[in-house]
N, C-alpha and C positions, 0 to 999 in steps of 0.2 A: 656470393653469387646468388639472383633472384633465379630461381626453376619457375616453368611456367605456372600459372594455376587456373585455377577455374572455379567461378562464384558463382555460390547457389545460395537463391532462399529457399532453403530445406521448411519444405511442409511439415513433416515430420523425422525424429530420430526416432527408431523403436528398436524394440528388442523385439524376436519369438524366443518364446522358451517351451521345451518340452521337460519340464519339469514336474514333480509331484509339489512341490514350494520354494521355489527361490525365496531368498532370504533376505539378502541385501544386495544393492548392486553399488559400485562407486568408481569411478574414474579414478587410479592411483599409480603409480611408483613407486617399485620396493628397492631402494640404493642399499642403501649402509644397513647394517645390524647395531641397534642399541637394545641395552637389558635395563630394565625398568623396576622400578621397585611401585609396590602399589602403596598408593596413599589409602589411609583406612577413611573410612565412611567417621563423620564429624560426632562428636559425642555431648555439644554444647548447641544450643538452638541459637545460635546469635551472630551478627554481619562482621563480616570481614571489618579490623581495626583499620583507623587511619585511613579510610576510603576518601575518596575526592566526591565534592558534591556538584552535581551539575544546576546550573544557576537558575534563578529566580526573581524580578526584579517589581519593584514601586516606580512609577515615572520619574521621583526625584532620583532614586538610587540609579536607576541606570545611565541617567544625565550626567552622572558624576563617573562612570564607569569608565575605564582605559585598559584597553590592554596591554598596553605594556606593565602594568599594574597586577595583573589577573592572574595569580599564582596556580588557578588551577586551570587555564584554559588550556596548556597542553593537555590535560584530559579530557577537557570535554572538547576538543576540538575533534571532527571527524577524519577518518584515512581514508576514505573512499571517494575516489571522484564522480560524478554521477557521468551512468554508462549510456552511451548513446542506444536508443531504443529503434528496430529495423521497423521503418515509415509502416503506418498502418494498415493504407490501401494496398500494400504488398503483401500482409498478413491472409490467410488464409483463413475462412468462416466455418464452422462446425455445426452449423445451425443457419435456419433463414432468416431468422432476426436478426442474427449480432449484428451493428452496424459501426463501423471506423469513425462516423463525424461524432458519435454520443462520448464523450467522456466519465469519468465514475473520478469524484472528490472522496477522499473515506477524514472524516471528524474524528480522530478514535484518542482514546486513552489507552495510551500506551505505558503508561506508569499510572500506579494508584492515587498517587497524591502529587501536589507542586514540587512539594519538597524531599530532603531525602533522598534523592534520588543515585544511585552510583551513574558514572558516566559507562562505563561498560557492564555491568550487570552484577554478580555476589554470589556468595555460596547458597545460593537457595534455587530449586529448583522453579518453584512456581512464577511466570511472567508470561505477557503476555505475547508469544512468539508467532505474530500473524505474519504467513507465508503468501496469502494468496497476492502477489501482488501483480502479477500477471494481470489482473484484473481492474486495476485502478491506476490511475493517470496522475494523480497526485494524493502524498499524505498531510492532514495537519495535523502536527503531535498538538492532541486536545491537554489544554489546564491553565492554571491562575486560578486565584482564590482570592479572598479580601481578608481573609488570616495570613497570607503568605506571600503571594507577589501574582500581578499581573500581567507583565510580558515575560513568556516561557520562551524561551529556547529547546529546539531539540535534544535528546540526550544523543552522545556521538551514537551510540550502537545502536539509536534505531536511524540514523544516518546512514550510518556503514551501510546497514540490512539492503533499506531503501534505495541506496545508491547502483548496487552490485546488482540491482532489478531495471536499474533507471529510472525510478520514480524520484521525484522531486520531492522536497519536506520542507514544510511551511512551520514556524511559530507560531504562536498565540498572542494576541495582544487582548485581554481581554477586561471589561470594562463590565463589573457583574451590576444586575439591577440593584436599587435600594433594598430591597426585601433580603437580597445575602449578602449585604454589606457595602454596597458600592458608595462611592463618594464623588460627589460633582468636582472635589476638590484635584482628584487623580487626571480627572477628565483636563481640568483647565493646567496640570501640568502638565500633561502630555503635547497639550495644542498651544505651548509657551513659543512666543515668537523672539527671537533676540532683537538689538538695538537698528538690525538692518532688514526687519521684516523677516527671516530668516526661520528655520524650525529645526532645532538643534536635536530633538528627535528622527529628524527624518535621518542626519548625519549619522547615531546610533543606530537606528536601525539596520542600516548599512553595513554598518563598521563592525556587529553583532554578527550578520549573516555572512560576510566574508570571511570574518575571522576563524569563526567555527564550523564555517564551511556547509552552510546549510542554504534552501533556496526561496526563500523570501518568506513573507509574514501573512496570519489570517485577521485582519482585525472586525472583532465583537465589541461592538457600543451600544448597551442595554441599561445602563447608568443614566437615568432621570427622577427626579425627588417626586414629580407629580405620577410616574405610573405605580398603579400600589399591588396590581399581581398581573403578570403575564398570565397565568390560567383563565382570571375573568376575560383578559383580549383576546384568548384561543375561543372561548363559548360566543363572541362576539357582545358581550356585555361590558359597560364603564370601565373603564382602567386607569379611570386618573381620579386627584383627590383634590382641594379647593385648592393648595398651595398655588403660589407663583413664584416658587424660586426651582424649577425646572430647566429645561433644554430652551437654548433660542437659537434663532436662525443663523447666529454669530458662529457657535458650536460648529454646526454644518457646514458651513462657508470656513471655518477655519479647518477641520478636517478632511474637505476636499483640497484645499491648499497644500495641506503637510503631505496626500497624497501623492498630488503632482511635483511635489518637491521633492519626494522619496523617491518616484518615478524617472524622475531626469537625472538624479546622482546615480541609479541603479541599474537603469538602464533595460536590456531586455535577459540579463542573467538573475536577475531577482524579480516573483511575482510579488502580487499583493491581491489577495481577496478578500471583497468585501462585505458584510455580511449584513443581509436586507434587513434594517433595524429601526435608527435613524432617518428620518426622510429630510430629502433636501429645506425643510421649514423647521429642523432641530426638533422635532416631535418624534416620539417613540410610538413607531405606530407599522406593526410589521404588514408589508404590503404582499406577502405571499407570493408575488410578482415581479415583473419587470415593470413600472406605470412613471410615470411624470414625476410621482412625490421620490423614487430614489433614484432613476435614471441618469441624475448627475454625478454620481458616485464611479460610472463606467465613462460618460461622454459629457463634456462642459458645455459652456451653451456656447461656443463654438464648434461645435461637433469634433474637440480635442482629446486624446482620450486621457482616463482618470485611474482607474484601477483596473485590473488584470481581469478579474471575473468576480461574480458577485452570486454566495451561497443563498437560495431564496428559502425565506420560511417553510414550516411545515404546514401548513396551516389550508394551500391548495388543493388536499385530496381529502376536505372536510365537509361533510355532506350541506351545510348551510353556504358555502363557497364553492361547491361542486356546476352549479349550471352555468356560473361564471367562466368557466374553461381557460382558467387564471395562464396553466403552463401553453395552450396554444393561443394566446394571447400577448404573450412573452413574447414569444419567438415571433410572432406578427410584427412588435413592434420592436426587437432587435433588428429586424431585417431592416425599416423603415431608416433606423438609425446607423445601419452600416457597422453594426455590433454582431459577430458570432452568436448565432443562438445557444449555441453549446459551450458559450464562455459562460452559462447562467447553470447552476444547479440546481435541481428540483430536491430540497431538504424534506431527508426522510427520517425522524427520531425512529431510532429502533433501541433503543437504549434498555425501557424496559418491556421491551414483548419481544424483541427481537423478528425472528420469523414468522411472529403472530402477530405482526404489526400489521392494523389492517388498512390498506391502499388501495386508493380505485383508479387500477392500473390504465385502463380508457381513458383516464383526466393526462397519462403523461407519455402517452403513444396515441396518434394516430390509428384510423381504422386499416390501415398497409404494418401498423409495428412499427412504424418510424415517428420515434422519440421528438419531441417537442423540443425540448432542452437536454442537457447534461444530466446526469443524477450523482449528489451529495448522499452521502446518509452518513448519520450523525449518532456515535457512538456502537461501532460495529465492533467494538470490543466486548460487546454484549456476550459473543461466544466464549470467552474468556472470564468476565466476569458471575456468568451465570453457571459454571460449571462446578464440580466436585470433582471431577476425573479426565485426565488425558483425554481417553478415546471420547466423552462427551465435550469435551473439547475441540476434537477432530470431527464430531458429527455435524456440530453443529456449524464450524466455519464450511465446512460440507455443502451444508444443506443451505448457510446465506448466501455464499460468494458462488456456485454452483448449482445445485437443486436437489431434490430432497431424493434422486437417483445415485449423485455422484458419478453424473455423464453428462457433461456442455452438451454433446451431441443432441440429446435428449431432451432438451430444455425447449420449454413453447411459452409464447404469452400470458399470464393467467386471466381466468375470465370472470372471475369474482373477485373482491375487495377483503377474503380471508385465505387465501393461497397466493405463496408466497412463491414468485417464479422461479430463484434464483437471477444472483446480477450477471449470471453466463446467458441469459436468455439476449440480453442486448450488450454487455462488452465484450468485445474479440481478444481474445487471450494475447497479450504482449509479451514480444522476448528481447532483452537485450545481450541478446552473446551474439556478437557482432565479429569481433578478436580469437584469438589464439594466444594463451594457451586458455582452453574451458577445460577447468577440474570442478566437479564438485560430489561432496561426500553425501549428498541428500540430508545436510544437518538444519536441525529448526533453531538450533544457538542455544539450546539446554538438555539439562540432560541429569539422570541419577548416576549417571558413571561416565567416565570416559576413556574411550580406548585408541588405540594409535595403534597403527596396523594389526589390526583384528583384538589385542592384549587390551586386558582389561586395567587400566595402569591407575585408576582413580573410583574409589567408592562413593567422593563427596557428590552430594547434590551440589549443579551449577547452574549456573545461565547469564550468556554472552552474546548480544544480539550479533555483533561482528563476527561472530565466528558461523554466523549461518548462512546456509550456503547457495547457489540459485537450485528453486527446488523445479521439480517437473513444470511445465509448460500447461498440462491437462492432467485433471483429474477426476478422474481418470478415462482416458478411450484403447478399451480393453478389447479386443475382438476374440473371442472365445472359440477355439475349434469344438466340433462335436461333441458335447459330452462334457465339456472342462468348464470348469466355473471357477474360474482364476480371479481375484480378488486385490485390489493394494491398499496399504495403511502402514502408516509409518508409526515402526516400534523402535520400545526405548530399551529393549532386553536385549538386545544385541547390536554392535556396530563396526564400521571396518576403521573409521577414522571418525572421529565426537562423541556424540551421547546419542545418536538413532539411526536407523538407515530406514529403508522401505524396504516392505514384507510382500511379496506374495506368495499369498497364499487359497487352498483350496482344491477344490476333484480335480484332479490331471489323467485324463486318459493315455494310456501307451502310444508312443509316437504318435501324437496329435498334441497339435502347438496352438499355443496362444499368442498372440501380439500386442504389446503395450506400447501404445505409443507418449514418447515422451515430452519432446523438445521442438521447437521450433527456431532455427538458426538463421544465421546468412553469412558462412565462413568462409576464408580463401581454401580452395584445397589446393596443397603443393605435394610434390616429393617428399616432403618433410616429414607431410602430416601423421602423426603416429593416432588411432584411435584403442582403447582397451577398456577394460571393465575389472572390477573385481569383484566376486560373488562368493556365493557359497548355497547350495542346496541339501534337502535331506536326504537326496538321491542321486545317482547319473542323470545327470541331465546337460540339455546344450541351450547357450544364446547363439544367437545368429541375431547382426547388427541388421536393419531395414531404414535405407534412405532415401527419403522420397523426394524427387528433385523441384525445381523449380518449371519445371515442363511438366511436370506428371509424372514421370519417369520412374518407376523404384528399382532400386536397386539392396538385393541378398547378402548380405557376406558372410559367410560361416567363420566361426571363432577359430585359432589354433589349438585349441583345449578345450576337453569335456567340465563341468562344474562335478561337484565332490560338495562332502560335508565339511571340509576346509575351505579357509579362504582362497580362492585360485584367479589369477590374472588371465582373462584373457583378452589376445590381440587380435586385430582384424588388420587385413592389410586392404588400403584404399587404395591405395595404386589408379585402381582404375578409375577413380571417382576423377581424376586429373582430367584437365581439359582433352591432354595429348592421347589420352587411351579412354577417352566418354565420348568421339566425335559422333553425330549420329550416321546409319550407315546411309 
């Protein structure tokens, strides 16, 4: 039997606490009793034997590729179906900039190298476990090399990750210039037409993304004999050398073909982006824009379309291309062409300066803060690879995907070309918990230990991007009572179920509560609905749940139980959140 219910897009889930430091919180069930023996902490530096490797491919090699062949794609195949995401314009704004049309592209290296790779993660702790995804609309798992292979597939586990958020994940197709190896040779095998005009590529590519369950492909074609450094064409100097065995217009005209061929077998479940390189005359010549020389790449010259969206160079918020007003430019003549402006990304390398990357944020916002185009940035794993430590780790995805506060709320447009806004300043925080049941243990998918209901059952260092869990919605919007300077950050010293929970921590005045808000939903509430928590404090303290409705509405519920320096469950009864007992009066 269905009980009635009642749908809310929940603003927010929060907690208050009047604690001196909650410690962890987690959604759980405690059934059965098992006794656990702990595994000891590893005494050999070395990868798990006999791991499965997630793929890597040459154009011929993938040509020849079958799965029913492919002995290891049960592992690298992904479990997670991608989670329907509650529509944007429903979402609720923390800030007067964020804006719903602007979407955020992330380029990131998610694994170190092509190769190597395990499909679910190994005994080691260190990876690169980006959480924020709240914040971005789509991932490409960045790599390919000319040592190793050029079209990447995703590994499943950052699939899973990405899916359980509702982000999408693109492959790589990637075509490196001659200076790191690249071969016009890879080029002319990828754009092989069979005996019926046909592109046996586009078939694989297909056949790759369904199989392993991932959602379409980024292709990079930077491969020409005649340009001799991309750096001289960022300074705006010569980039090409006398040869003439380079790019022709053939190239081009043959890649927007395999395009539109990949397009119509794929239909609208798999993208394609494409990455401002190439111009429609097979010249390598990056247009920093949307103009005539790559515009075919998105619309044919039947105004038909070609590719999904197209990443534009970084090269727009470069002070010798600055009065040009390259990104409003863009969007002028997206519009012209009946193209989404916000299907175009404004490429930002943050690679090596990261948040000292300097951009003049005027060239990619309007004088109102509304964004021209979409924003890419390209290599946001910078927080990961620039680090030594966890918590510099956590500062710094902080201080890119947020601001250098650790409060959206707080985030404003920058108004120089060396302060870095944070990307909360213009993308609105996405939530896909749409369903029931939502559990999640606040896990980042690694960890130096792991424990299962509260018990510390594992000393080894791990990490498994699938087992991370959907993390907070905001991070953080903390509302501090008088006197209380309550704090979150996710630690790796204690947990109730993986390897971390979130801390807060800091001055807690006597009866006087704090609120943190978490989550942003859109759940059925029935009779059924059970909500709980599981915690543990340094002291007496209480949560009390706070749900804020889809009218405005908040609504109190105090817990059945006080928190302790044990782990302690407590339950909230919603009852009233039901349609039958929420009428208004």
């Amino acid at each position: 039997m269905r009980h009635g219910q009642y749908r809310y897009i929940v603003g927010t889930l929060a907690l208050i606490t009047t604690a001196l430091g909650l410690v962890a919180c987690s959604k759980q069930s405690a059934n059965q009793q098992i006794s656990y023996r702990q595994t000891a902490e590893a005494t050999l530096d070395k990868g798990m034997d006999n791991q499965p490797e997630a793929p890597y491919w040459f154009p011929k090699q993938l040509l020849k590729w079958q799965l029913s062949k492919d002995k290891a794609a049960k592992y690298n195949t992904a479990s997670v179906p991608l989670a329907k995401r509650i529509d944007k314009w429903q979402l609720p704004t923390v800030n007067k900039t964020q804006d719903p049309k602007m979407k955020v592209v992330a380029l990131s290296i998610m694994n170190s190298s092509t190769s190597g790779n395990a499909p679910r993660g190994i005994n080691t702790f260190d990876a690169n476990v980006f959480s924020n995804w709240q914040y971005i609309d789509q991932l490409v798992y960045w790599g390919g090399s000319a040592g190793e292979g050029l079209i990447v597939p995703p590994t499943a586990d950052v699939i899973d990750s990405a899916h359980k958020n509702g982000v999408p994940v693109l492959g790589t197709v990637f075509f490196p210039q001659v200076v790191s190896g690249g071969k016009l040779k890879w080029l002319n095998d990828f754009l092989k037409q069979d005996a019926d005009g046909h592109f046996p590529m586009a078939d694989k590519l297909v056949a790759v993304a369904k199989a392993y369950g991932f959602d379409g492909w980024f292709i990079n074609q930077e491969t020409d004999p005649e340009v001799k450094s991309f750096d001289s064409a960022s300074t705006g100097k010569t980039a090409t050398s006398s040869t003439s065995n380079g790019l022709s217009k053939k190239h081009a005209q043959l890649m927007q073909q395999l395009i539109k061929e990949y397009k119509q077998k794929a239909g609208s479940k798999l993208d394609l982006m494409w990455y401002d390189s190439m111009t429609k005359d097979g010249k390598m010549d990056w247009q920093n824009a949307l103009t005539k020389e790559n515009q075919s790449y998105l619309v044919d010259a039947n105004m038909k379309p070609v590719a999904d969206s197209m990443f534009l160079n970084f090269w727009w918020t470069k002070k010798r291309l600055a009065s040009q007003e390259l990104l409003k430019k863009s969007h002028e003549r997206a519009e012209k062409l009946g193209i989404s402006p916000y299907n175009l990304f404004a490429g930002i390398d943050v690679q090596a300066d990261g948040t000292a990357t300097p951009v003049r944020w005027n060239l990619f916002a309007n004088k109102q803060h509304v964004p021209y185009t979409s924003l890419g940035l390209y290599a946001p794993d910078w927080t990961h690879a620039s680090s030594d430590t966890v918590d510099e780790f956590q500062a710094k995805e902080g201080a890119l995907w947020v601001n250098d506060q650790n409060d959206p709320s707080r985030s404003i447009p920058s108004t120089t070309s060396t302060h870095w806004p944070g990307v909360s300043t213009y993308a609105v925080e996405q939530s896909a918990i749409t369903k029931q049941p939502f559990v999640t243990n606040f896990s980042l998918g690694n960890g130096y230990n792991y424990f299962i209901k509260g018990k510390n059952v594992s000393l080894r260092d791990w990490n498994n991007r699938s087992l991370q869990a959907v993390n907070p919605t905001y991070r953080w919007l903390i509302n501090n009572g008088n006197g209380n300077a309550l704090k979150a950050s996710f630690d790796y010293t204690d947990a109730y179920e993986g390897g971390n929970d979130i801390k807060l921590a800091g001055k807690m005045r006597k009866d006087t509560a704090s609120t943190i808000k978490l989550y942003t939903t859109d759940l059925d509430v029935t009779a059924d609905t059970q909500v709980s928590l599981t915690a543990k404090a340094s002291g007496k303290s209480t949560a009390k749940l706070v749900v804020t409705l889809k009218d405005g509405r908040t609504k109190t519920i105090a817990g059945d139980r006080t928190l302790s320096k044990h782990w302690t469950t407590v339950s909230y009864d919603v009852s009233q959140l039901t349609k039958k007992n929420n009428q208004r009066p």
